[in-house]
MDTraj code that builds the backbone (N, CA, C; nanometers):
import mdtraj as md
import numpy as np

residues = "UNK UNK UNK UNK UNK UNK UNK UNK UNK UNK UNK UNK UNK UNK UNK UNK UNK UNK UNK UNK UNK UNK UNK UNK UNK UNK UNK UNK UNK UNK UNK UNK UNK UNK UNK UNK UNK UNK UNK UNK UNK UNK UNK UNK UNK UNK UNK UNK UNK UNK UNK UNK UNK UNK UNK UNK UNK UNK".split()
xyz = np.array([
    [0.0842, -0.1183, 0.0000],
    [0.0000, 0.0000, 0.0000],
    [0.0888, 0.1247, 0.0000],
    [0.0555, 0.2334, -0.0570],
    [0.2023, 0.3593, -0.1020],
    [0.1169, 0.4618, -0.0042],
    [0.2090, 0.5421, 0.0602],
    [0.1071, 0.6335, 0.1578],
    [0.0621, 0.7502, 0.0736],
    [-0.0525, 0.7992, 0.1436],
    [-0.0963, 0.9392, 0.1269],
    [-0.0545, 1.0078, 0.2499],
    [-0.0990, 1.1537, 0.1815],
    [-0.1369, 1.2789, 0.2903],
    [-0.2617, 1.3136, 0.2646],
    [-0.2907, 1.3899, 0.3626],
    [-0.4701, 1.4774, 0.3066],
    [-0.4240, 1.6117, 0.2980],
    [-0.4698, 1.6578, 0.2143],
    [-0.4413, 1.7801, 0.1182],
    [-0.5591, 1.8767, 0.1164],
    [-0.5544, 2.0038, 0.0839],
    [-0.6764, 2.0723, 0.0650],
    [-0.6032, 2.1732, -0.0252],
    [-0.6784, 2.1725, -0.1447],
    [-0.6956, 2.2584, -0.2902],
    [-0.6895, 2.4042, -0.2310],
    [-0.6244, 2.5016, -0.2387],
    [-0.6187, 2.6179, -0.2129],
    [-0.6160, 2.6921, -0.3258],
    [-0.6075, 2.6539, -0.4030],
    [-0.6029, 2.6884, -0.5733],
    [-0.7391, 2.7746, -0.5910],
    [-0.6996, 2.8823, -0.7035],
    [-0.8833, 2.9037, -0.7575],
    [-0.9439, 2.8124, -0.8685],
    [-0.8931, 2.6935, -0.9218],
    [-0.9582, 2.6146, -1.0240],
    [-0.8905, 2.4744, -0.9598],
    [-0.9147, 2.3685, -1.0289],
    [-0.9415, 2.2532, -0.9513],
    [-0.7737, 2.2130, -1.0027],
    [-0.7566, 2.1008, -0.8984],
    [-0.5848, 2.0403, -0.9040],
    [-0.6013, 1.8830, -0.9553],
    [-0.5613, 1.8391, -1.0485],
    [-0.5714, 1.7265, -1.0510],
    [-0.4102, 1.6745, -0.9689],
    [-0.4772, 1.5657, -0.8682],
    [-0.4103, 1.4666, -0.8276],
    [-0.3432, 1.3376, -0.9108],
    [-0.2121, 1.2610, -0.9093],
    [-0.1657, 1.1510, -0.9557],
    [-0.3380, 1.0432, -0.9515],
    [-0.2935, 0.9582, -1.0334],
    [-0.4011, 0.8833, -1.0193],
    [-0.5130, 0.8832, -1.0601],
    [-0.5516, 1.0389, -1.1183],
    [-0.6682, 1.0656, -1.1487],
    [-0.7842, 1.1071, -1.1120],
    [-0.7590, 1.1915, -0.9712],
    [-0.8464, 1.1951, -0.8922],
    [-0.8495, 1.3799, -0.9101],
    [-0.9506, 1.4759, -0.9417],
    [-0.9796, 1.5681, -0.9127],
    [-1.0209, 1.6443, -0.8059],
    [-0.9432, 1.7499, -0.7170],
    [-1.0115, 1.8434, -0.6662],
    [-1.0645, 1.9518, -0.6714],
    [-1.1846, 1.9779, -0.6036],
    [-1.2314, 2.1332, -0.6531],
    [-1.1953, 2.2566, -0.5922],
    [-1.2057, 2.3399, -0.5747],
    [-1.1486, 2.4630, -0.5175],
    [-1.2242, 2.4647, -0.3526],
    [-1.1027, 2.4492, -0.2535],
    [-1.1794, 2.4012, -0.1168],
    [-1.2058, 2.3082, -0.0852],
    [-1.1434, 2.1898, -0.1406],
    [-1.2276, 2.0357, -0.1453],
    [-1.0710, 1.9822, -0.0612],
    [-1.1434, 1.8682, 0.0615],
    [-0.9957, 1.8169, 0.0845],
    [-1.0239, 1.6737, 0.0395],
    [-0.8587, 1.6355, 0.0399],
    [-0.8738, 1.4418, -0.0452],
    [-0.7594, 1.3906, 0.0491],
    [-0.7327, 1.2667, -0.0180],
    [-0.6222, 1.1974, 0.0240],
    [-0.5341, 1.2077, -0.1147],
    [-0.4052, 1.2356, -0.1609],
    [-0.3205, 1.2345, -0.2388],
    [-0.2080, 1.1277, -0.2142],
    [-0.1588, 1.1070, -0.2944],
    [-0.0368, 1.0213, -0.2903],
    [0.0727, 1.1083, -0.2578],
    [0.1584, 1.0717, -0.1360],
    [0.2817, 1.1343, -0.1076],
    [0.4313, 1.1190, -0.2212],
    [0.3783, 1.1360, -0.2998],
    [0.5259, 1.1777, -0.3786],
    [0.5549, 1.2893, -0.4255],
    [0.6586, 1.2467, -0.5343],
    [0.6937, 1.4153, -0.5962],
    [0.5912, 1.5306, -0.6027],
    [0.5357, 1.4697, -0.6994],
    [0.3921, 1.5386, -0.8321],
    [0.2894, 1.6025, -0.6982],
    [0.2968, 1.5256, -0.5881],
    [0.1520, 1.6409, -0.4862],
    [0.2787, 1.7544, -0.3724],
    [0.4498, 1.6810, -0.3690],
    [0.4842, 1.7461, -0.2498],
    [0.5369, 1.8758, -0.3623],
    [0.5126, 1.8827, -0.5034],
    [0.5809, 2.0018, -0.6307],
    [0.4386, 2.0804, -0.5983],
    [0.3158, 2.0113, -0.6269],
    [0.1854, 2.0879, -0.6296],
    [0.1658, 2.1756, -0.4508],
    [0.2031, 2.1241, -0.3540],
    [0.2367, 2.2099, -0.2286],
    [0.3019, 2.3022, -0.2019],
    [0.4350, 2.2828, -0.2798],
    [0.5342, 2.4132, -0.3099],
    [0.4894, 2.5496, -0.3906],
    [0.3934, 2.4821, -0.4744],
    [0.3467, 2.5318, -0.5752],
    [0.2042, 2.6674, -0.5390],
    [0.1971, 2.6076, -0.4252],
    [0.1069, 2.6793, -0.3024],
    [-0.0810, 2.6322, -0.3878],
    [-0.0680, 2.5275, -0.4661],
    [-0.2159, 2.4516, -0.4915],
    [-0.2387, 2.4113, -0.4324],
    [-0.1750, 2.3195, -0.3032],
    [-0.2609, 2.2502, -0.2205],
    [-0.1856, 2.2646, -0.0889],
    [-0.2117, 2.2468, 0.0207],
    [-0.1310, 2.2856, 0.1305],
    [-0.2085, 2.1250, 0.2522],
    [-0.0841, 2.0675, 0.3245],
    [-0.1031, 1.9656, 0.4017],
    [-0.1522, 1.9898, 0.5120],
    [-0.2873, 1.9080, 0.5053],
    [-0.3640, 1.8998, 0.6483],
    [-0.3291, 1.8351, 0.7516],
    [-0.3169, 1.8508, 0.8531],
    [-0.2954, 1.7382, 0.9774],
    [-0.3888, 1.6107, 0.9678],
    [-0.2971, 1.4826, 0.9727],
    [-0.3601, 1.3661, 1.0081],
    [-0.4851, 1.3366, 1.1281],
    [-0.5594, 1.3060, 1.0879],
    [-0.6753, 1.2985, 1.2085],
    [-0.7053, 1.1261, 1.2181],
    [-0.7362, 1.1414, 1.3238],
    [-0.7592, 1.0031, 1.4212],
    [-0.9369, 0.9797, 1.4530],
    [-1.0260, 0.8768, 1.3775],
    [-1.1288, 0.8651, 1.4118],
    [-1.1576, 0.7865, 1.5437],
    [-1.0474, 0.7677, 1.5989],
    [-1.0898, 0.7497, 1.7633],
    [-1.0647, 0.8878, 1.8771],
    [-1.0096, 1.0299, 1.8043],
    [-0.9948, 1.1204, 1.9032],
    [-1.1198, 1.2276, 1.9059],
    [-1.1252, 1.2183, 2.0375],
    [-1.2570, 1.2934, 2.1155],
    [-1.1862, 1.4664, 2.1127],
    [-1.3001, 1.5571, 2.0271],
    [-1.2741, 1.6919, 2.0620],
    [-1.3590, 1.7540, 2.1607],
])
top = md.Topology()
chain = top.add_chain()
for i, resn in enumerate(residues, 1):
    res = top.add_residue(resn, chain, resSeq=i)
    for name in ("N", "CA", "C"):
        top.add_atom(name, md.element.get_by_symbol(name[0]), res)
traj = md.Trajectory(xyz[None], top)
């Protein structure tokens, strides 16, 4: 299994992700951690969300 990050589109038009997966402007996903999404972060299109835990209580 190849890891992701979760990402959120900060872009004003949509980012396509490796793989084939589209986001829309404001939309968060899971991306594949390689080059092509950590170039699109630099790139200031998408910026990395913190990992969240569906067992932590807010």
């Amino acid at each position: 299994m190849s890891q992701t990050i979760t990402v959120k589109n900060v872009a004003r038009g949509t980012v396509d992700l490796e793989g084939g997966r589209i986001l829309a402007p404001g939309e968060s996903g899971e991306a594949p951690d390689n080059d092509r999404t950590r170039a699109q972060i630099a790139s200031e299109l998408l910026v990395e969300m913190p990992a969240t835990n569906a067992g932590d209580a807010s």
